[in-house]
C-alpha positions as CSV (number, residue, x, y, z in Angstrom):
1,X,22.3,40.5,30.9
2,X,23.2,40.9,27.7
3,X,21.3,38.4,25.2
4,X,24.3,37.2,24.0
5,X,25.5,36.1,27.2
6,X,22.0,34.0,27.8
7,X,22.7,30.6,27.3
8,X,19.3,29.5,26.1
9,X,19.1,32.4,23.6
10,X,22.6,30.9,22.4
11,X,21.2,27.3,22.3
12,X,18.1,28.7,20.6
13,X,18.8,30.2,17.7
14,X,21.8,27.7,17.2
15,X,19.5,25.0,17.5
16,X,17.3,26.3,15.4
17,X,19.7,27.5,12.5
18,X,20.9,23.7,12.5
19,X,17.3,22.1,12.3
20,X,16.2,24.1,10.0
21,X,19.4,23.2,7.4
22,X,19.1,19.4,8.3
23,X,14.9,19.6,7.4
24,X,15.8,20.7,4.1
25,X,18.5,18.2,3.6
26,X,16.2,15.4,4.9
27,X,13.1,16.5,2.9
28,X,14.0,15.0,-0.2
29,X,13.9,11.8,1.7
30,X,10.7,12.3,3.2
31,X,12.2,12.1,7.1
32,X,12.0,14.7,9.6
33,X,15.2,15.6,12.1
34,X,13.0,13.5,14.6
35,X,12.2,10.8,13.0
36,X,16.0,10.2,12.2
37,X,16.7,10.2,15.6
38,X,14.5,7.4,15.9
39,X,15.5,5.2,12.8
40,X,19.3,5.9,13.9
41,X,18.2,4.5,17.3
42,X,16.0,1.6,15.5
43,X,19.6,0.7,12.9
44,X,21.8,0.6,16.0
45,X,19.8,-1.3,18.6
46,X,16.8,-3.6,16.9
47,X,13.5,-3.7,18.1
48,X,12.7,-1.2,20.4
49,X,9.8,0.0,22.8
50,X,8.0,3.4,22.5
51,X,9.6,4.1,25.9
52,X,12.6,2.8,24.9
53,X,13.4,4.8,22.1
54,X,12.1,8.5,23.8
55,X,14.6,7.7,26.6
56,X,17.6,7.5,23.5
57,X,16.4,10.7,21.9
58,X,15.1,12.5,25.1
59,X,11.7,13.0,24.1
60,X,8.4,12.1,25.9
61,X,5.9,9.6,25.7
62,X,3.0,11.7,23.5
63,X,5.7,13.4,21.4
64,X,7.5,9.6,20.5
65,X,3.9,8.2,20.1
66,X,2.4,10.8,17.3
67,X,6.2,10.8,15.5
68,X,6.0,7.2,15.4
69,X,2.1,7.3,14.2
70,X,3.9,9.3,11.0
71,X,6.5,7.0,10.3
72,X,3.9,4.1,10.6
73,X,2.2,5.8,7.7
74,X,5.2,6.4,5.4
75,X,6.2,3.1,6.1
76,X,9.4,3.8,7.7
77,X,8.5,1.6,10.8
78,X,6.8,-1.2,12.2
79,X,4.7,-1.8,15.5
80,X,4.0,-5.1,17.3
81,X,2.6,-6.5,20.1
82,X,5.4,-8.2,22.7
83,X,4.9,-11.5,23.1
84,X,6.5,-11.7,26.0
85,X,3.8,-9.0,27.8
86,X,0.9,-7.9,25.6
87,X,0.7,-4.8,27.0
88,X,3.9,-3.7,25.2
89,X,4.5,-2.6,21.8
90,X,7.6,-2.9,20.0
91,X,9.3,-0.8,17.0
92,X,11.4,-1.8,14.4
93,X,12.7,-0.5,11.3
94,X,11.1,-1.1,7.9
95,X,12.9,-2.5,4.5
96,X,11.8,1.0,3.1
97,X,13.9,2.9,6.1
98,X,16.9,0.8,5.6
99,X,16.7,1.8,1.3
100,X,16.8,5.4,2.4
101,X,19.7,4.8,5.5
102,X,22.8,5.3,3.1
103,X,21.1,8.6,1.9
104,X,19.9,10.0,5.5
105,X,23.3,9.1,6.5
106,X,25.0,11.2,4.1
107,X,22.5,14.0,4.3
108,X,23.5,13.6,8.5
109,X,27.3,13.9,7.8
110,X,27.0,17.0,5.3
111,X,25.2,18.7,8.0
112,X,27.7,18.3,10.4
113,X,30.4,19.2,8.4
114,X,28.6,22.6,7.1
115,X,27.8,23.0,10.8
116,X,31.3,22.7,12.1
117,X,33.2,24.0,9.3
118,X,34.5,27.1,10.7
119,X,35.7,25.2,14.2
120,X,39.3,23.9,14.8
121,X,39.4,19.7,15.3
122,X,39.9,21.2,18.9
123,X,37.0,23.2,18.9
124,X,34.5,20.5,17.8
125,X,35.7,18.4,20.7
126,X,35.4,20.8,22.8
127,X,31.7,21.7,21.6
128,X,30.4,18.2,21.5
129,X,31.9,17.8,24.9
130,X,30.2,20.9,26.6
131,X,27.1,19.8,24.7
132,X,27.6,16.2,26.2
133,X,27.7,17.9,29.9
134,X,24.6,20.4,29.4
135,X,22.4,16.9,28.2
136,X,23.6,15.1,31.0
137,X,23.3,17.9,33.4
138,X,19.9,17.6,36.0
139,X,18.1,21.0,36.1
């Protein structure tokens, strides 16, 4: 097979070219790709749950744990104990992280649109679409 007919080479480097052009739009704000996932996640729902949020963003439980360590230290969130069950911790987002949402948010959309700019309206449907059915997909 040809290597541009493998699908994960394809995803790869695509994946990789887009990370590394929304680092260095995020940098300036001091967030990581990662941790935006996770303050997106924490501005739309509330107060979440470790497990909570690595279900949203598709990441598992030692990744979301050291990520959130991070943002704990640059004050971008806050853990508690549930009082409900005190074996649960939950996350919310800081005063600091909302300051910085307008900026992360616009940093987001100029990446998309750089990302997308050479695609027809059609062909960004169509991409987010396929992209949509690969995540939901069970391998």
């Amino acid at each position: 097979m040809e290597l541009k007919d493998c699908m994960n080479f394809l995803l790869s480097v695509s994946q990789n070219k887009v990370f590394k052009y929304f680092s260095k739009l995020l940098e300036e704000h001091g967030v990581t790709p990662a941790q935006y996932g996770i303050l997106n996640c924490l501005w739309k729902e509330g107060q979440l749950s470790p497990k909570q949020i690595g279900s949203m963003v598709y990441l598992e439980a030692p990744t979301i744990s050291g990520i959130l360590d991070k943002m704990q230290k640059a004050d971008l969130i806050e853990r508690s104990v549930d009082p409900n069950s005190r074996r649960n911790v939950l996350v919310t987002a800081t005063p600091k992280s909302y300051e910085l949402r307008e900026k992360i948010e616009s940093a987001t959309t100029t990446m998309n649109n750089k990302v997308l700019q050479n695609l027809s309206e059609s062909e960004k449907d169509g991409l987010k679409k396929a992209l949509e059915t690969i995540i939901s997909t069970d391998f």
